[in-house]
C-alpha positions as CSV (number, residue, x, y, z in Angstrom):
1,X,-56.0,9.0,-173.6
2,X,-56.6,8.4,-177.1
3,X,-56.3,4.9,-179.3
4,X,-53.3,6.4,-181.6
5,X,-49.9,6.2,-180.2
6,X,-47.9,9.9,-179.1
7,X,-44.2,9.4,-180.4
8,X,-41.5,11.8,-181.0
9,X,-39.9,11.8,-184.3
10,X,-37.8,8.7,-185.1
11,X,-36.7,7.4,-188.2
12,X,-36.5,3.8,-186.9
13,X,-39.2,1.3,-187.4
14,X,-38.6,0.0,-184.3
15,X,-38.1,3.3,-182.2
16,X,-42.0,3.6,-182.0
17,X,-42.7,1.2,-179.6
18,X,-40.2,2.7,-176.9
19,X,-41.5,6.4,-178.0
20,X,-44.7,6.0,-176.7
21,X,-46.6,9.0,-174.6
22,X,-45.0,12.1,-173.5
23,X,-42.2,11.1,-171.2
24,X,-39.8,10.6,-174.7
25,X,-40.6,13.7,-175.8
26,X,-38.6,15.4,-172.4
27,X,-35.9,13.4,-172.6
28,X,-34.8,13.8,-176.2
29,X,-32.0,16.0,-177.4
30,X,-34.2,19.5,-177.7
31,X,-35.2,19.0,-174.1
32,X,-31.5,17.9,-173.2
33,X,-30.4,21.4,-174.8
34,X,-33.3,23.4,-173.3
35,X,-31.7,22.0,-170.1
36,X,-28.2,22.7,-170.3
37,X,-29.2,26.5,-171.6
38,X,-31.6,26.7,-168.4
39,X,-28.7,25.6,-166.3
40,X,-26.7,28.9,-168.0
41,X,-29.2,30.8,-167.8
42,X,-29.8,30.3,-163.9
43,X,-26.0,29.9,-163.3
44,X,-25.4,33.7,-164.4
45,X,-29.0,35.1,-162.4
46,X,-27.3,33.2,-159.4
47,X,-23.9,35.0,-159.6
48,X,-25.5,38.4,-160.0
49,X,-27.6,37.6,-157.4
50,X,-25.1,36.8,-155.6
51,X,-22.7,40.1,-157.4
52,X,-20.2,38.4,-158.6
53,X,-21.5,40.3,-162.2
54,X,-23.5,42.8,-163.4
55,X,-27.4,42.1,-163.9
56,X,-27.0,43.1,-167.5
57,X,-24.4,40.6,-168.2
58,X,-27.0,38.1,-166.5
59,X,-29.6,39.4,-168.8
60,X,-27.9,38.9,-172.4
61,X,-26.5,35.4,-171.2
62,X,-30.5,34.8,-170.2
63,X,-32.3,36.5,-173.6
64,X,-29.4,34.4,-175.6
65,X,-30.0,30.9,-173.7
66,X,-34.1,31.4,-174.6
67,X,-33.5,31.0,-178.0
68,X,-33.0,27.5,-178.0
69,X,-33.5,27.1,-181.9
70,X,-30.3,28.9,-182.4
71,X,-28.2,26.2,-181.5
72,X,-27.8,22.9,-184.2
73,X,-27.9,20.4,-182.0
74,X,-26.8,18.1,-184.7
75,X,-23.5,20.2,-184.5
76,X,-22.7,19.9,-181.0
77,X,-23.1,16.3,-181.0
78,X,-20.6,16.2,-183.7
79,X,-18.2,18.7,-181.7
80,X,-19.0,16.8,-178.1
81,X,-16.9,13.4,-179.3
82,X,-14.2,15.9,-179.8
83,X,-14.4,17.5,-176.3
84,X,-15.9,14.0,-174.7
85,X,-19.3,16.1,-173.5
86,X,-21.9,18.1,-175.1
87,X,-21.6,21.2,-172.7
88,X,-18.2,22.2,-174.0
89,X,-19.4,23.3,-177.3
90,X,-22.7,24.8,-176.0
91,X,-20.8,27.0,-174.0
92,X,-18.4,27.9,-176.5
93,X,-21.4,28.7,-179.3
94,X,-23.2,30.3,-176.5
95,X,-20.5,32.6,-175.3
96,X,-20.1,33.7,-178.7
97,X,-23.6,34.2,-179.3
98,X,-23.6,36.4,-175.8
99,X,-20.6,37.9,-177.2
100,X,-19.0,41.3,-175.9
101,X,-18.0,41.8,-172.2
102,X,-20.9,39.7,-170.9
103,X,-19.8,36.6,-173.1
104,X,-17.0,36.3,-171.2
105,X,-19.3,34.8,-168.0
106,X,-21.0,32.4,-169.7
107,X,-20.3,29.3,-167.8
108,X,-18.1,31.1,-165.0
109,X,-17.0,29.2,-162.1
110,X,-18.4,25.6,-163.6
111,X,-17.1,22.9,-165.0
112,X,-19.1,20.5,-167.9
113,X,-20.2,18.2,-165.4
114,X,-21.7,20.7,-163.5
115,X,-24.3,21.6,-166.6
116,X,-24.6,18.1,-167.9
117,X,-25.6,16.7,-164.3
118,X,-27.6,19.8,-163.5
119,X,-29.6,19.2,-166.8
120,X,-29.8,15.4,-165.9
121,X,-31.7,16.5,-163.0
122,X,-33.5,18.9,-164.5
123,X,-34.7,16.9,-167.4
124,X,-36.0,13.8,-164.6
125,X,-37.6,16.7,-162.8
126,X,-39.5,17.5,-166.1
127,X,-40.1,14.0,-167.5
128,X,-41.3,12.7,-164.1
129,X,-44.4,14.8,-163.9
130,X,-45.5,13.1,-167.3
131,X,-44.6,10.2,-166.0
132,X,-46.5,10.5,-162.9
133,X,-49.7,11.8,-164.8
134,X,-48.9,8.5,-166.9
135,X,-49.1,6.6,-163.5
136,X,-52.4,8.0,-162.4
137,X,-54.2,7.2,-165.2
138,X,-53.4,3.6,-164.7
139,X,-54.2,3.6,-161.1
140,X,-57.4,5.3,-161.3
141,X,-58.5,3.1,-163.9
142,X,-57.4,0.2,-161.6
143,X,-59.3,1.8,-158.6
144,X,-62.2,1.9,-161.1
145,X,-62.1,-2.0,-161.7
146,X,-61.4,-3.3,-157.9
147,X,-64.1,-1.2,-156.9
148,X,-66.5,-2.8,-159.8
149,X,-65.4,-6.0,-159.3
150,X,-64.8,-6.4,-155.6
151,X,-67.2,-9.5,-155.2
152,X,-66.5,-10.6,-158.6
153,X,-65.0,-14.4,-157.9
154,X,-62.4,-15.5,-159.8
155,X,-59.3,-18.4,-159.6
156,X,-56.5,-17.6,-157.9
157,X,-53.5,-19.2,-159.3
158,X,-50.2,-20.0,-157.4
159,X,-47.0,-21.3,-159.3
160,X,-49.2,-21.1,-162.7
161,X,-51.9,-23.4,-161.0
162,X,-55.4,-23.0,-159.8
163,X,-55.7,-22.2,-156.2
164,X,-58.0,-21.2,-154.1
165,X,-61.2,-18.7,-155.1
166,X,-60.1,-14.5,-155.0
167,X,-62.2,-11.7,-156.4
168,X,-60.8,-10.0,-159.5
169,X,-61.3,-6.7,-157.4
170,X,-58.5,-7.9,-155.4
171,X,-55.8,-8.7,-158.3
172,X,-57.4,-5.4,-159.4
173,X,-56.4,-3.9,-156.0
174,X,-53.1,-5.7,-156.2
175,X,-52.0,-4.2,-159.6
176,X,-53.1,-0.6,-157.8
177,X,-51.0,-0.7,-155.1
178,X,-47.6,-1.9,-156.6
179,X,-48.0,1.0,-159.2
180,X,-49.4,3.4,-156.7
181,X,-45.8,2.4,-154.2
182,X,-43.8,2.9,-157.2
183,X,-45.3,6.1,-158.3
184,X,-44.4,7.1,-154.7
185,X,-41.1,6.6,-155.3
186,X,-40.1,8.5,-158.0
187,X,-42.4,11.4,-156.6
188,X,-40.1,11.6,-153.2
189,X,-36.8,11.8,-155.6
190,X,-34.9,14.7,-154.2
191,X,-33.0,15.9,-157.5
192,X,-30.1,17.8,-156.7
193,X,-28.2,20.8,-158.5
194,X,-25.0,20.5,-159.3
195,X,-22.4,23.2,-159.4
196,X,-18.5,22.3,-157.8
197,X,-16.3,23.7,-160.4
198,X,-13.1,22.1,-161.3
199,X,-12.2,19.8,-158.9
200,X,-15.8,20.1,-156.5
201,X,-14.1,23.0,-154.6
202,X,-16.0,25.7,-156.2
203,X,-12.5,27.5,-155.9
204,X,-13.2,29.4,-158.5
205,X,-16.0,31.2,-157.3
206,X,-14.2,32.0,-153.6
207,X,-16.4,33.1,-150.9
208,X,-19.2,33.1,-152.7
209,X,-19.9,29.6,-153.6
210,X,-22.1,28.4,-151.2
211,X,-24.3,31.2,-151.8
212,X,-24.2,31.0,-155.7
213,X,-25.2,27.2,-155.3
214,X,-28.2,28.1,-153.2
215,X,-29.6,30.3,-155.3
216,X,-29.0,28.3,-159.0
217,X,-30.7,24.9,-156.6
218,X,-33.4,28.1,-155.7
219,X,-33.5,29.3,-160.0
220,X,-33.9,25.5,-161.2
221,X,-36.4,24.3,-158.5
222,X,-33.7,21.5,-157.8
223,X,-32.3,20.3,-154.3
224,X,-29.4,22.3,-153.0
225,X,-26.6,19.2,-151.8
226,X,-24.6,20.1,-149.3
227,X,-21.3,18.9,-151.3
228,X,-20.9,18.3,-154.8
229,X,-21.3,15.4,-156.3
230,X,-19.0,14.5,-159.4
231,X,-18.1,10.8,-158.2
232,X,-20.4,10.5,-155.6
233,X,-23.7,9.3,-158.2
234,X,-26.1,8.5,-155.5
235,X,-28.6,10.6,-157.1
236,X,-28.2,9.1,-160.6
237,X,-28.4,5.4,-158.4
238,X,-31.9,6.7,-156.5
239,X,-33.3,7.4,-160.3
240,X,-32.4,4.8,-161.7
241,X,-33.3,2.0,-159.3
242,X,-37.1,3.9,-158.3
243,X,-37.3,4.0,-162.7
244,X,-36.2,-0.4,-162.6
245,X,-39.5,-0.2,-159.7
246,X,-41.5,1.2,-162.2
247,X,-41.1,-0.9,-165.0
248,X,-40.8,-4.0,-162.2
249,X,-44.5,-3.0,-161.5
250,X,-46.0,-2.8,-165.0
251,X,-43.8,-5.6,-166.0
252,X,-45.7,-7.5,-163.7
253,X,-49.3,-6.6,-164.1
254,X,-49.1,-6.7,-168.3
255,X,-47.7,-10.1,-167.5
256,X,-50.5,-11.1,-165.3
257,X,-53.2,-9.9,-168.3
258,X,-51.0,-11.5,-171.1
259,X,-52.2,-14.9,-169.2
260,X,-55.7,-13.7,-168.8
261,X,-56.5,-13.2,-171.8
262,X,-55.4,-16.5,-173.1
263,X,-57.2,-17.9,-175.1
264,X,-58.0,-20.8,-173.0
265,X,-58.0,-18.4,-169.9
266,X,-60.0,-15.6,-171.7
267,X,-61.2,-14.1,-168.2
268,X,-60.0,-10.8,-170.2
269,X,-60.0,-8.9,-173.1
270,X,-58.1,-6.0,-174.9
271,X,-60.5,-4.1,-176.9
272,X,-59.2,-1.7,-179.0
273,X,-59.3,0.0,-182.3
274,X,-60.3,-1.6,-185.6
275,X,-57.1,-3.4,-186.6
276,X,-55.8,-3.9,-183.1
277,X,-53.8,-6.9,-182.2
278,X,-54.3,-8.6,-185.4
279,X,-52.2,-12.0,-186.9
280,X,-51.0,-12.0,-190.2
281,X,-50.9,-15.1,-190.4
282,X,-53.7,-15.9,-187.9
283,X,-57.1,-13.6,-188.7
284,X,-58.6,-15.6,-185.8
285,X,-56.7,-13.9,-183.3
286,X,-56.7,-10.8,-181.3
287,X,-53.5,-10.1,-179.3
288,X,-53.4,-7.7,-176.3
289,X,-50.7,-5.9,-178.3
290,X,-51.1,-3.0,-175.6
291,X,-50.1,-5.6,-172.8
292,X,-47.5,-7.5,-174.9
293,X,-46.2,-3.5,-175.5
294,X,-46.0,-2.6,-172.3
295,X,-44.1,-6.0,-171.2
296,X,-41.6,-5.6,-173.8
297,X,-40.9,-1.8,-172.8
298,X,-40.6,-2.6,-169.2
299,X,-38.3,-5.8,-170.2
300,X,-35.8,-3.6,-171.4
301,X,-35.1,-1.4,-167.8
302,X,-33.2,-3.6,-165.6
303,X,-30.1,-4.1,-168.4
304,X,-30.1,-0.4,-168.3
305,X,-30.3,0.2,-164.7
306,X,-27.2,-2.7,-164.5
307,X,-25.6,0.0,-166.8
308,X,-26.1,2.6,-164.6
309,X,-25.4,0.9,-160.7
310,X,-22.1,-0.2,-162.7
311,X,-21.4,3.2,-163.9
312,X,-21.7,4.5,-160.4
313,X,-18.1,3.2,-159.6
314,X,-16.2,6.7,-160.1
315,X,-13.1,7.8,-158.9
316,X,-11.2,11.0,-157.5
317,X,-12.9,14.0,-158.4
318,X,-14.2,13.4,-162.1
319,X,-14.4,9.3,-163.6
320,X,-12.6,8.7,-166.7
321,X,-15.2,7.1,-168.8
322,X,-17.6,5.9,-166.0
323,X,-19.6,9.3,-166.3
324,X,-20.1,9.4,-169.7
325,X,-21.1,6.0,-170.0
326,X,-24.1,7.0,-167.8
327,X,-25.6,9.4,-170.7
328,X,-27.3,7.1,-172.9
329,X,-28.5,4.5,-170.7
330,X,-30.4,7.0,-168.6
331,X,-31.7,8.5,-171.4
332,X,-33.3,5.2,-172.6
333,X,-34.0,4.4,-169.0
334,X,-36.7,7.2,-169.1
335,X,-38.0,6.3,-172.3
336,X,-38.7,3.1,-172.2
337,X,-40.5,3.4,-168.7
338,X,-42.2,6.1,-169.7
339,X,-43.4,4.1,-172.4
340,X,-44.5,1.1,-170.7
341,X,-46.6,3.3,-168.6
342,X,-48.5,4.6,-171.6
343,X,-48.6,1.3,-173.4
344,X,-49.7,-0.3,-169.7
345,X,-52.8,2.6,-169.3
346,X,-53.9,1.3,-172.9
347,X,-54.2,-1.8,-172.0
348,X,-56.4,-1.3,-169.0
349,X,-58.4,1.6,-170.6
350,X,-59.2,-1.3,-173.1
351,X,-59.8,-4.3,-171.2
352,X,-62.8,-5.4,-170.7
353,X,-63.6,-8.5,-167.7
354,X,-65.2,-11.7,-168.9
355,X,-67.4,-12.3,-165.7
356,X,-69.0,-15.8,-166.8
357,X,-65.6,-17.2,-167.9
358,X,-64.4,-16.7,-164.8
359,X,-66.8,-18.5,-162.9
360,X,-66.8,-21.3,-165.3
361,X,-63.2,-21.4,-164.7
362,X,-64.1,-21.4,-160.7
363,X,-66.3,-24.5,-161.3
364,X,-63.9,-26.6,-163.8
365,X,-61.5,-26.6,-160.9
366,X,-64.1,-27.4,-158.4
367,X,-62.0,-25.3,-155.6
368,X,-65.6,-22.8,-154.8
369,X,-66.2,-26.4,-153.0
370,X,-63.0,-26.3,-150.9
371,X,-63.9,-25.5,-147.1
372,X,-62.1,-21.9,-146.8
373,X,-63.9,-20.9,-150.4
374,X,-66.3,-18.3,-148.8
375,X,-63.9,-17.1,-146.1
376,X,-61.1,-16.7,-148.8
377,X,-63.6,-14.3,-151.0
378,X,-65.0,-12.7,-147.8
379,X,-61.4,-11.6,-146.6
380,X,-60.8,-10.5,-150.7
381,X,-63.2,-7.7,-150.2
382,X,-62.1,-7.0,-146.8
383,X,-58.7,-6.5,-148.7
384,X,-59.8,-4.4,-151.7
385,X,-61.7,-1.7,-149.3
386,X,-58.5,-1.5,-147.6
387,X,-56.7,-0.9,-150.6
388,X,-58.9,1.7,-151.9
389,X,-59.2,3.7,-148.8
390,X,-55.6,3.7,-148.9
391,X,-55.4,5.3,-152.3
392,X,-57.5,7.4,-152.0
393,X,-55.7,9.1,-148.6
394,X,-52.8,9.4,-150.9
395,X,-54.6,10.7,-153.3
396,X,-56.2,13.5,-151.2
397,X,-52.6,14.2,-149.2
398,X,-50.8,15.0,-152.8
């Protein structure tokens, strides 16, 4: 991972922070329209597999959905607050790109929501391996310090107080296994296609529906359901709560290093590049910016997964309003998780463990004299060979 910061292009100065890493990068409007043209793409191979059209109609709707700089994406965002969704104007630019005979079957049998939530589910299936890659660079790095600091004695603290004596290796450990449980979470997501037509009937495609869902679930790599689901947003509910465990996980171990690394704490350290955390007004300081970056990303996820559990409300067979307001917040939703992940492995990859200042801060509290003292750091290292173990079975099963 290196010190300067991956973004996509923003012309914010604020957007940086919450473009951090890869995961932006597959969720922004290119990789929205890639999507939706993948979606096409498939849908037509699916109906010819299935012969509801020629092969060579499949083909020309295929070679003209590859050429993904041939759409202005700037233009259909215009034309989709006429329409109320970006896939109506795709289709209509695509079809006459297709043109001829074979234009005509762009889009047959679907309906907008069916492209828009089958590239929803197609963009999370393509932004969570970043985000997972993300994820394992901060929980090997975590393995790394429990396992160098098992015995390595340091306060616990209860309700912001000194407690009894643990061993860094175990808050180590700790920090592992809430983002490893996460990680797990988004990895068993079952992302499903979706393809019901006008009113989830798939009327429109007669017989051969069931068949032509199959095999677009098959073309995309994403779950076949076994109805459509246009109201039913379960699947945008599953994402959204397993991405608000994510940022719950970082949120809470950049917290716990923001208060290490206090100045009268100072049990840890960021240490990165010249310039790093510096004041303006205060050259004496060095902030864990990487920590205090990761926080604030991860602050921002459980407003938008509110947006999203409230969006799940939707009635009949497509919401009025409800959908759509779904877009934006899950779009964010990835980005700033994705970015607090990449802040969050910055910080560890530059933290560095203050070994004496932790047992000074043992002995100003006098609690290595407390009768359970030795029992409470023998059972630590009990723990953090339990949690290792543990990760690394997971590890070797994926």
């Amino acid at each position: 991972m290196s010190d300067s910061v991956s973004s996509s292009s923003s012309s914010s100065l604020f957007d940086s922070l919450v473009a951090a890493g890869p995961v932006s990068a597959q969720v922004d409007d290119t990789a929205w329209l890639r999507a939706m043209l993948d979606v096409e793409a498939a849908l037509a191979a699916a109906q010819a597999d299935a012969g509801l059209l020629p092969w060579e109609y499949a083909r020309s709707i295929a070679e003209a959905c590859r050429d993904h700089g041939a759409f202005d994406v700037r233009a259909l965002g215009a034309e989709a607050a006429d329409v109320g969704n970006p896939a109506a104007p795709l289709v209509r630019a695509l079809a006459a790109r297709v043109g001829g005979e074979a234009g005509r079957f762009v889009h047959h049998g679907a309906t907008s929501q069916d492209v828009v939530d089958s590239a929803a589910m197609l963009v999370a299936a393509r932004a969570r391996e970043p985000l997972l890659s993300e994820l394992r660079r901060c929980t090997d790095r975590l393995a790394e310090l429990a396992r160098r600091h098992a015995g390595t004695v340091q306060v616990g603290r209860t309700l912001a107080q000194h407690a009894l004596p643990t061993t860094f290796g175990l808050t180590a450990a700790g920090w592992l296994t809430a983002l490893d449980a996460a990680a797990h979470r988004v990895r068993a997501l079952r992302l499903p296609v979706q393809l019901g037509g006008a009113v989830g009937t798939l009327a429109s495609l007669g017989e051969y529906g069931p068949d032509v869902l199959a095999a677009l679930a098959a073309r995309l790599g994403l779950v076949e359901p076994v109805l459509p689901w246009h109201t039913d947003r379960t699947p945008v509910v599953d994402l959204a709560t397993a991405l608000g465990g994510v940022a719950a996980a970082v949120s809470g171990v950049a917290a716990s290093i923001v208060v290490l690394t206090q100045t009268d704490v100072g049990e840890l350290r960021e240490e990165g590049p010249p310039g790093t955390g510096v004041s303006t007004a205060m050259p004496h300081k060095r902030n864990p910016v990487a920590a205090v970056s990761a926080r604030a990303c991860a602050k921002q996820a459980p407003g938008l997964v509110a947006e999203l559990l409230a969006a799940a409300e939707q009635e009949s067979q497509r919401a009025a309003g409800a959908w759509h307001a779904e877009w934006w917040p899950s779009i964010q939703l990835w980005r700033v998780c994705g970015s607090a992940v990449h802040w969050l492995g910055e910080s560890l990859r530059r933290l560095r463990v203050d070994e004496a200042r932790m047992r000074a801060n043992l002995a100003a509290g006098r609690i290595e004299r407390h009768p359970t003292s030795v029992d409470e750091v023998g059972q630590a290292t009990v723990f953090v060979d339990r949690a290792l173990e543990a990760y690394r079975t997971g590890r070797r099963e994926r």
